[in-house]
C-alpha positions in Angstrom: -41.8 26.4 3.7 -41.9 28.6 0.7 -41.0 26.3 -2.7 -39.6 29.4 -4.9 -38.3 32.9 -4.7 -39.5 35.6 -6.9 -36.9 38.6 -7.2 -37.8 41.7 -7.6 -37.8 41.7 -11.7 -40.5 39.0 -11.1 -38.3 36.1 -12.1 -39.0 33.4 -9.9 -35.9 31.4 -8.6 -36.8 27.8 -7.5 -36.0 27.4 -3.8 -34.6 24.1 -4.3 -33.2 23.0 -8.1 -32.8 19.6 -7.0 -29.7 19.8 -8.4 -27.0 20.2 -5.4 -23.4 20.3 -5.7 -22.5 19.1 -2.6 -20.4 16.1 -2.7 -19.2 14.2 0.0 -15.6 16.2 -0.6 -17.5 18.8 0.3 -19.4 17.1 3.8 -16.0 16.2 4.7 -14.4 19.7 4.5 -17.5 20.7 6.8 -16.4 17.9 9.4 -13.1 19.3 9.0 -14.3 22.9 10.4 -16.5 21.3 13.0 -13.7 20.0 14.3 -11.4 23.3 14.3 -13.5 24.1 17.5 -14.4 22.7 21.0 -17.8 23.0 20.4 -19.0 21.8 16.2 -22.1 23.7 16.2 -19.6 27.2 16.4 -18.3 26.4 12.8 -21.6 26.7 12.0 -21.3 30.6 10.0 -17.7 29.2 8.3 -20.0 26.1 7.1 -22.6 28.2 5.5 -20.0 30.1 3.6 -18.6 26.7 2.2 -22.1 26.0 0.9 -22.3 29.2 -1.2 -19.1 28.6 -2.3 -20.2 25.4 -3.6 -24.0 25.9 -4.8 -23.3 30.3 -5.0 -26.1 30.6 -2.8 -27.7 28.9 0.7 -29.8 26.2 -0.5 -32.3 23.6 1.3 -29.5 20.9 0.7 -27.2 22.6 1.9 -28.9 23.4 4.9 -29.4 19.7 5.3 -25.6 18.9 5.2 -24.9 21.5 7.6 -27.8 20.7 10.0 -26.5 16.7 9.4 -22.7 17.4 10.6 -23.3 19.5 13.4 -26.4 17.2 15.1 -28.6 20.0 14.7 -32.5 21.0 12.9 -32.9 22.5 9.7 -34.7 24.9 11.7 -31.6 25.7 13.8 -29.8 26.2 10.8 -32.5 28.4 8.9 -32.5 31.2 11.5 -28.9 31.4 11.5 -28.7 31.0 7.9 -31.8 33.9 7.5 -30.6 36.0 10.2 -27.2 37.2 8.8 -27.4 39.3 5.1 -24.3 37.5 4.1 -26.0 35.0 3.6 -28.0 34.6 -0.1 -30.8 32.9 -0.3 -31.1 33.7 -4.4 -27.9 33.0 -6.8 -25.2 35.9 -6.4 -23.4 36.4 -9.4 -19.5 36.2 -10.1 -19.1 39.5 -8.5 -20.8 40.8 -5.3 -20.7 44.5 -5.6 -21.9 46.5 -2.5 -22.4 49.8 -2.4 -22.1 51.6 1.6 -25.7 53.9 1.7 -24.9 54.9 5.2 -24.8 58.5 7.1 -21.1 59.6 5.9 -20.9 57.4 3.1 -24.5 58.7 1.9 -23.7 62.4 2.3 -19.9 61.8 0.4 -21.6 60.2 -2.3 -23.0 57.0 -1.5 -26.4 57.4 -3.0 -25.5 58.9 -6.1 -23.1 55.9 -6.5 -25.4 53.4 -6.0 -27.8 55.3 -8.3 -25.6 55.5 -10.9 -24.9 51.9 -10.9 -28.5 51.0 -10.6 -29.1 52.7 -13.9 -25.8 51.3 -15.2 -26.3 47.7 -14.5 -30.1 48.0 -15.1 -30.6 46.3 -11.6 -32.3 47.0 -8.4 -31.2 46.2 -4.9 -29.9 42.7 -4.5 -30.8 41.8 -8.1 -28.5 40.0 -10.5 -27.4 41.6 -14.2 -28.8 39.2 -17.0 -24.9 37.8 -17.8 -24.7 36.6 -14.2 -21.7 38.5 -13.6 -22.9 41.6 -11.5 -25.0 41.4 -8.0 -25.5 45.0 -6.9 -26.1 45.4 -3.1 -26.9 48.6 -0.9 -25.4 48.2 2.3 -25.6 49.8 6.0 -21.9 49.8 6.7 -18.5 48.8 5.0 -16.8 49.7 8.4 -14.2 52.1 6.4 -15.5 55.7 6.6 -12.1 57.0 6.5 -12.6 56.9 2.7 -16.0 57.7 2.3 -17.9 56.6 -0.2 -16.5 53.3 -0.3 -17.6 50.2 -2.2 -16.6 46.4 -1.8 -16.2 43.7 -4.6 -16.3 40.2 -3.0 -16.3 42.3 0.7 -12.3 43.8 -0.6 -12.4 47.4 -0.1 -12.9 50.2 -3.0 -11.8 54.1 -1.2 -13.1 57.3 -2.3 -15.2 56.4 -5.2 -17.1 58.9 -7.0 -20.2 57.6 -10.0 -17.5 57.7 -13.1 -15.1 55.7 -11.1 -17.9 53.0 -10.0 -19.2 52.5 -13.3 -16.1 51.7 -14.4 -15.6 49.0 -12.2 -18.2 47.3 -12.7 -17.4 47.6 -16.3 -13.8 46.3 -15.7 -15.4 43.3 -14.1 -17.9 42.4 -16.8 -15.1 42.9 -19.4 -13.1 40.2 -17.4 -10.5 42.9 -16.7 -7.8 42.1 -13.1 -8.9 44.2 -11.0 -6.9 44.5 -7.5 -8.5 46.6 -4.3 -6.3 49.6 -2.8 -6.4 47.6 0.4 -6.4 44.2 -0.4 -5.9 41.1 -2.9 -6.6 41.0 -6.9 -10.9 40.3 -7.1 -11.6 36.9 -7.2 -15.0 35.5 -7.7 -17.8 35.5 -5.4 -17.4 31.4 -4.8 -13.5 31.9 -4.3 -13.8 34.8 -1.6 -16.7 32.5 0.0 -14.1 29.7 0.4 -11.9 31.9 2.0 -14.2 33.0 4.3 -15.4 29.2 5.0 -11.7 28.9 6.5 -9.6 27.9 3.4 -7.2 30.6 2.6 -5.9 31.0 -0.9 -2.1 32.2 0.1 -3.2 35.7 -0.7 -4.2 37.4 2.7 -1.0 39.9 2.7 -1.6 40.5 -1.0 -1.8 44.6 -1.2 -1.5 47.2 1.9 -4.6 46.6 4.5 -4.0 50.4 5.9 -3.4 54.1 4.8 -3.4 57.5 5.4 -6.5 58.4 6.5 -6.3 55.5 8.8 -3.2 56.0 10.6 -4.0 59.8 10.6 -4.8 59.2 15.1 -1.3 56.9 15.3 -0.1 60.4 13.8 -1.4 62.2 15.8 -0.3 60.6 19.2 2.9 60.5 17.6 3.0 64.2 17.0 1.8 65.1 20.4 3.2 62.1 22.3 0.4 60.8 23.7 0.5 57.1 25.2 -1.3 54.2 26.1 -1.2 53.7 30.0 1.1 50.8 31.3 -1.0 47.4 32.1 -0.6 46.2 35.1 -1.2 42.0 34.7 -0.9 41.9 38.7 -4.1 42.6 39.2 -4.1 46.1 41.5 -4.7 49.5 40.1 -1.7 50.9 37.9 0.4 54.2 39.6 -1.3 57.6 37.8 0.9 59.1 35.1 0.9 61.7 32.7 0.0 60.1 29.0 -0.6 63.4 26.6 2.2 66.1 26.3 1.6 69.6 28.3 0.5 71.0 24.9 -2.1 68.2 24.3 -3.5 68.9 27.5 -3.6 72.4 27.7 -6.8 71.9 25.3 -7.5 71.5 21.4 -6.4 74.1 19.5 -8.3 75.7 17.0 -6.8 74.7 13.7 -8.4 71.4 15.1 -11.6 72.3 15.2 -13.5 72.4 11.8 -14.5 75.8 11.3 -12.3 77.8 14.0 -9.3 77.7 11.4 -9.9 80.9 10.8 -10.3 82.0 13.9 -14.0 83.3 14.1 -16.2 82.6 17.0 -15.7 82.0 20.2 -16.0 78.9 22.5 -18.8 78.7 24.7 -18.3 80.1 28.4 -20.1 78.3 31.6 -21.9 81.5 31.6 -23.2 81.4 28.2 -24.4 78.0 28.3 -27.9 76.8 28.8 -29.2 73.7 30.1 -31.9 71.4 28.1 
């Protein structure tokens, strides 16, 4: 096994300091989630967020403890603990800032976002600013491309950001300024939001609205148009046909709902006109 890390600003990061913060407070808060769930070795992801909410990171001893509790190999835990990217094997620092690099996100903006704050911070891709407070982070998804380009902060949700308003985020965070998400709670630090995810809420889940808009815009829409969910039927056999979408709805989509036929150009392809592959 590897003893050091070497980012990619060629500082090398000692695999193991030696110097672990795991106490036995923290060993019994593992047994605690181990035993949340018929089987221990399930609350083996909530675990690995305790450790980095204890040591900021996943480190050898803390693969130990988790591998101790649960009856399992440090191997065992290693490929769980290497297999998912939430999961730091180098310090992260008080704020984990990702920036979403994928299809929509990328074409709205994504790139020149994380660009921008590339410059800005003077970091690369999962490197660390030199006051410890910024970890920049490209990432595949943010699950939210209703408000492409979107960021997270400690995985909270930041909607329809553009370069200016990025840099000044991160900026606000450096500066120690509160910053609260559109969606979510007021940013805590990277350790904090790992506890939470380890299974230990801080009181402030309903902290902010979790939806908007852009994301009820299909609840809207069924509204408008009164389409409906078909009845469940818990008894087992098939439930009776019925109409769920209005006579309108079915009729077909009409062309203010098709991007590019608002204004009324084209025409929509006839069996005829078609051609096969």
């Amino acid at each position: 096994m590897a003893e050091n890390h070497t980012t990619a600003t060629n500082v090398t990061v000692p695999y193991s300091t030696g110097e672990s913060k795991i106490t036995d407070a923290t060993i019994a808060e593992m047994r605690e989630l181990a035993a949340r769930y018929p089987v221990g070795r399930s609350a083996l992801l909530p675990m690995l967020h305790l450790v980095q909410s204890v040591e900021g990171r996943v480190t050898p001893e803390g693969i130990e403890a988790c591998a101790d509790v649960l009856g399992q190999t440090r191997a065992e835990v290693s490929a769980v603990a290497t297999f998912y990217t939430m999961y730091k094997r180098r310090p992260v620092g008080d704020y984990h800032v990702g920036v979403c690099t994928n299809t929509l996100c990328a074409v709205m903006g994504g790139d020149l976002i994380f660009e921008r704050l590339k410059g800005h911070l003077d970091v690369g891709n999962d490197e660390t600013t030199e006051d410890g407070k910024i970890t920049l982070e490209h990432l595949e998804c943010n699950a939210a491309c209703d408000y492409a380009p979107v960021m997270m902060v400690n995985w909270e949700f930041f909607d329809d950001m553009t370069p200016e308003s990025a840099t000044q985020l991160v900026d606000d965070l450096r500066d120690g300024t509160e910053v609260k998400s559109p969606r979510g709670a007021t940013i805590c630090t990277w350790k904090e939001a790992e506890r939470v995810l380890a299974g230990f809420p801080d009181g402030r889940a309903d902290e902010g609205p979790t939806g908007g808009k852009a994301t009820l815009a299909g609840l809207r829409l069924a509204r408008e148009r009164n389409w409906t969910a078909p009845a469940s039927n818990h008894a087992g056999s098939a439930p009776e046909p019925q109409q769920t979408v209005s006579p309108e709805a079915a009729a077909g989509p009409r062309p203010e709902d098709q991007p590019g036929r608002e204004s009324g150009t084209g025409s929509p392809a006839t069996p005829d006109s078609r051609k096969e592959d």
